[in-house]
N, C-alpha and C positions, 0 to 999 in steps of 0.2 A: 542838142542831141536828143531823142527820141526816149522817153522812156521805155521799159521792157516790160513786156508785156505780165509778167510774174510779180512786179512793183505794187499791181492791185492787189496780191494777197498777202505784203508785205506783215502787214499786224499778224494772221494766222503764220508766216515764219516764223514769224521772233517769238511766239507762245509755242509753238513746237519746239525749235529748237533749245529756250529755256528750259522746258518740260522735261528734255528729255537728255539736257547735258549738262543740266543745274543741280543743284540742292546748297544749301546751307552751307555745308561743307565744300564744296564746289561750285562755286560762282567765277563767272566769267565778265573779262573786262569788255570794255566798250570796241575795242581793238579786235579782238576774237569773236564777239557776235558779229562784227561786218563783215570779217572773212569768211561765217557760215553764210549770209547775207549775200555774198557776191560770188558765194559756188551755187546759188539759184539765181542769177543773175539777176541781182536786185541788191540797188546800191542804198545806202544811208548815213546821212553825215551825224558826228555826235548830237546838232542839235533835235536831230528831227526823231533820235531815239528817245530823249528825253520826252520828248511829245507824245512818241508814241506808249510808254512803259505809263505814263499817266492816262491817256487813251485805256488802257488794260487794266488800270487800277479804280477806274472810272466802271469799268464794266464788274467789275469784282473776282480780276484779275490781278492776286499781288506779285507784283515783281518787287524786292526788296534789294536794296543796296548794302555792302559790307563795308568793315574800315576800311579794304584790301581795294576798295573803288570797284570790287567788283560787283556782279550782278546775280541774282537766282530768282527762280519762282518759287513762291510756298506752295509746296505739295500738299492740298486739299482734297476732300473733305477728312483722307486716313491719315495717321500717322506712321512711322515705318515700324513700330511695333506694334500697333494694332493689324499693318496686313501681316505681317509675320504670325500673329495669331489666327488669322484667315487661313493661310498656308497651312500652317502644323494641323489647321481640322478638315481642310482639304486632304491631307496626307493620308489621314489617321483613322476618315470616316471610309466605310468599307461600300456601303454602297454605291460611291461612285466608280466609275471605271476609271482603271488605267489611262485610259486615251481622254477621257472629257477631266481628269483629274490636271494632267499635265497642259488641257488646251486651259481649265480655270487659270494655274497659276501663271501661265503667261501674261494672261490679262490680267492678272493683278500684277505682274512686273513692269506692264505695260503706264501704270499709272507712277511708278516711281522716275527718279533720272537712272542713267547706265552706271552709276558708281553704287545706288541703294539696291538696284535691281541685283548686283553682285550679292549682295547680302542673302536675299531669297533664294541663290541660284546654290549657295553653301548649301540648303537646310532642304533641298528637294530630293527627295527619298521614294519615290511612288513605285520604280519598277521592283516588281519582287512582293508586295506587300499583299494580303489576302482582300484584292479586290473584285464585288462583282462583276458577271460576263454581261450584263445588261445594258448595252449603249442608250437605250430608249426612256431610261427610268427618269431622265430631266422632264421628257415630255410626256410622262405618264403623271410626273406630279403636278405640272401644269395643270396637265386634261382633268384631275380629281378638282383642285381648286377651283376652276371655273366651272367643275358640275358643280359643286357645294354653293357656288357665289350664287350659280340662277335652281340651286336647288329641283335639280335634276339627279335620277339614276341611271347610274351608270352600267354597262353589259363590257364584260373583258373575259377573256381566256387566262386561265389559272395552271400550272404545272408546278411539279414536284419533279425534286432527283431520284433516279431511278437505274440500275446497273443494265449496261446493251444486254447484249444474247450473248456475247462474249465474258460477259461478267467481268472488263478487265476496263472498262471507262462508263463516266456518270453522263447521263443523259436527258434532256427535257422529257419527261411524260404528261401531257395534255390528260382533264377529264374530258368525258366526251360532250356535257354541254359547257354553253357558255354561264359566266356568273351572270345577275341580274341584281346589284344591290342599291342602297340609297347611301351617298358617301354622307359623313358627316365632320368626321375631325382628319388628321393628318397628323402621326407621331414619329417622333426619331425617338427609336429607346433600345438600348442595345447595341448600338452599331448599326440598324437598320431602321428603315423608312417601313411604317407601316401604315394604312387604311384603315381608320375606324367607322364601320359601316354598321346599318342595321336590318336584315335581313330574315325571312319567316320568325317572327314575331320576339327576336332577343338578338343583344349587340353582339357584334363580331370585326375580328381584324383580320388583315391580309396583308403578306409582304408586297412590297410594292414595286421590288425587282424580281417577282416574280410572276405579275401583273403583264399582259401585252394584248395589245390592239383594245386600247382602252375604246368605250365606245361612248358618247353621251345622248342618252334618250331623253325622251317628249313628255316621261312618267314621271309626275310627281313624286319627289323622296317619302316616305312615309320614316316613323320614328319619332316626332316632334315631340310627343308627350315625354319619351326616353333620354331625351336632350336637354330638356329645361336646365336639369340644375347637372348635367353629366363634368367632370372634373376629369377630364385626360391623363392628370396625372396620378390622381388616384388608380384611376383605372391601370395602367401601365404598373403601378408597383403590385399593384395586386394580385396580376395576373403572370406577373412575376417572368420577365425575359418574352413575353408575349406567345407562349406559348398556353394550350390548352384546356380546361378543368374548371371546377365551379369553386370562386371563393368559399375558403372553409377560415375559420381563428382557429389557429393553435399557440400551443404554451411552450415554449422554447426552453429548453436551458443553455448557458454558453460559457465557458469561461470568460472570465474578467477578460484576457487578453483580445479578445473576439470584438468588441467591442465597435472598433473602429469600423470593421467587414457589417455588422449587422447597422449600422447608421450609413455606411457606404449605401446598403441595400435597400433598406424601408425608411430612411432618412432619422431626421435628427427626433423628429415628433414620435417616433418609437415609442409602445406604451412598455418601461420597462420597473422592475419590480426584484429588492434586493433577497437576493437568495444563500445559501449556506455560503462559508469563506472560498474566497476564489471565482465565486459563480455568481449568476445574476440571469433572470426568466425575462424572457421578452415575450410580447403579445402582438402577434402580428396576423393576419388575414392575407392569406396567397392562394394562387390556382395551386390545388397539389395536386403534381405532373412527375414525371421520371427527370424532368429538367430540373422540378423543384430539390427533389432528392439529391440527385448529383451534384448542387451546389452545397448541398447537408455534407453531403457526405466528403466532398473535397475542404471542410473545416478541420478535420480531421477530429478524434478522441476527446471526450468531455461536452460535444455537444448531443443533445439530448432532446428527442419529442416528450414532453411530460401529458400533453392532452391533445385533443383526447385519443381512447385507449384505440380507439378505430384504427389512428392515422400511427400510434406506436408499431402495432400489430403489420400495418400496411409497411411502413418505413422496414423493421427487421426482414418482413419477406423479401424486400425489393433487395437487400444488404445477402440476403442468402442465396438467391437466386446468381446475383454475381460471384460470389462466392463460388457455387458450385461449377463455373464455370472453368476455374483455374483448380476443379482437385482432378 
């Protein structure tokens, strides 16, 4: 009798169908792999499986055996709680879209069998959550990596949101030239992906879902001197949510209870200094911005700018200004 012609890809069946109807938990007997076996028509006696499950284990493919005589493959390189932790920051991270969010977590389902894949399929949450409108931003962060790799700059169109004529929906507003910067680093801080570049002769950053038509030029990056010893993350806490302003030190006061929020914020290494009961002065260095304020000021009561008297004076106006909005 003739073999069938599908018998040649026999090894790639039985590493699919393992893959993808196996786990640990679910192993199949010798009896049920023949019967997916012979709906591709392609036949196989016990012993030639045996052959082949060692053929696969030979390549550093394990197929492992249960007391139950049954059979699975070990799903490699993840574990099913480590892609489960992939997922939750697919869900959760804001610059991906809706649409590239749900095509990732497929393919990561795609790697587990159809019983672990259930697992994933519980904890997917993406419609509904405040994701960007941005389809392009995978391939803008490509295009910034491989300008940094051949140390190229790079030229893109940059917009902000801005209200139509209608003042009743937000809208791209283009500047009218294009940027022209030297990429240098790549940061996620805040929930967003940002560009750290350096451009007319001091660092700067740019959202990078709000970056398009990225472009990579023939121009050398300049900035090298500004790079040497640059620290990303320094930068990023400093400039506090990645928003605007020149690092300035001020002297905090906080309640004891606060404690937790101001090491959430400027981490553990906080330079901080015991103050009257209840309270305690932190020493920390941020861009002060209306951003920085408004996370002051959502502490709520007891917390206090103590220096200097510039940034007091600055903080109360900004508290009165709102203020006078609601008398």
């Amino acid at each position: 009798m003739p073999k069938s012609p599908n018998q040649k890809a026999k090894l790639l069946w039985i590493c699919q169908i393992l893959r993808r109807q196996t786990d640990e938990d679910h192993p199949m007997t010798l009896r049920e792999l023949q019967t997916e076996l012979e709906r591709q028509d392609i036949s196989a006696e016990r012993k030639s499986l045996y052959d082949d499950f060692e053929t696969l284990r030979q390549f550093g493919i394990n197929v492992e055996k249960t007391g139950r005589s049954g059979y699975y493959l070990e799903h490699e390189p993840f574990e099913l709680a480590e892609l489960k932790l992939l997922v939750d920051a697919i869900q959760s991270s804001k610059f991906i879209t809706e649409k590239k969010s749900a095509g990732l977590i497929k393919k990561i389902q795609s790697l587990l069998s159809v019983h672990q894949a259930v697992q994933l399929q519980r904890q997917v949450y993406v419609t509904g959550r405040v994701k960007t409108p941005n389809e392009s931003i995978f391939y803008n962060v490509d295009a910034i990596h491989t300008a940094i790799t051949a140390g190229r700059q790079i030229r893109f169109q940059y917009f902000h949101w801005a209200l139509d004529g209608s003042g009743r929906r937000a809208v791209r507003s283009y500047r009218k030239n294009d940027y022209l910067v030297s990429p240098w680093a790549l940061s996620w801080d805040d929930e967003n992906y940002y560009l750290i570049a350096f451009k007319d002769g001091e660092i700067r950053h740019y959202r990078v879902d709000k970056m398009e038509q990225i472009e990579m030029t023939d121009l050398v990056r300049d900035g090298q001197e500004h790079f040497e010893k640059f620290d990303a993350a320094q930068y990023a806490k400093r400039t506090f949510g990645m928003f605007g302003g020149e690092g300035e030190q001020l002297k905090i006061r906080f309640p004891e209870k606060l404690i937790g929020a101001v090491v959430d914020r400027f981490g553990q290494d906080v330079y901080l200094m015991p103050d009257r009961e209840g309270s305690f002065i932190a020493m920390v260095k941020v861009a002060v911005s209306p951003q920085f304020y408004g996370w002051l000021f959502g502490l709520g009561s007891g917390v206090e700018i103590v220096s200097p008297d510039s940034e007091r004076e600055a903080f109360r106006a900004f508290l009165e200004e709102i203020t006078e909005s609601y008398r």
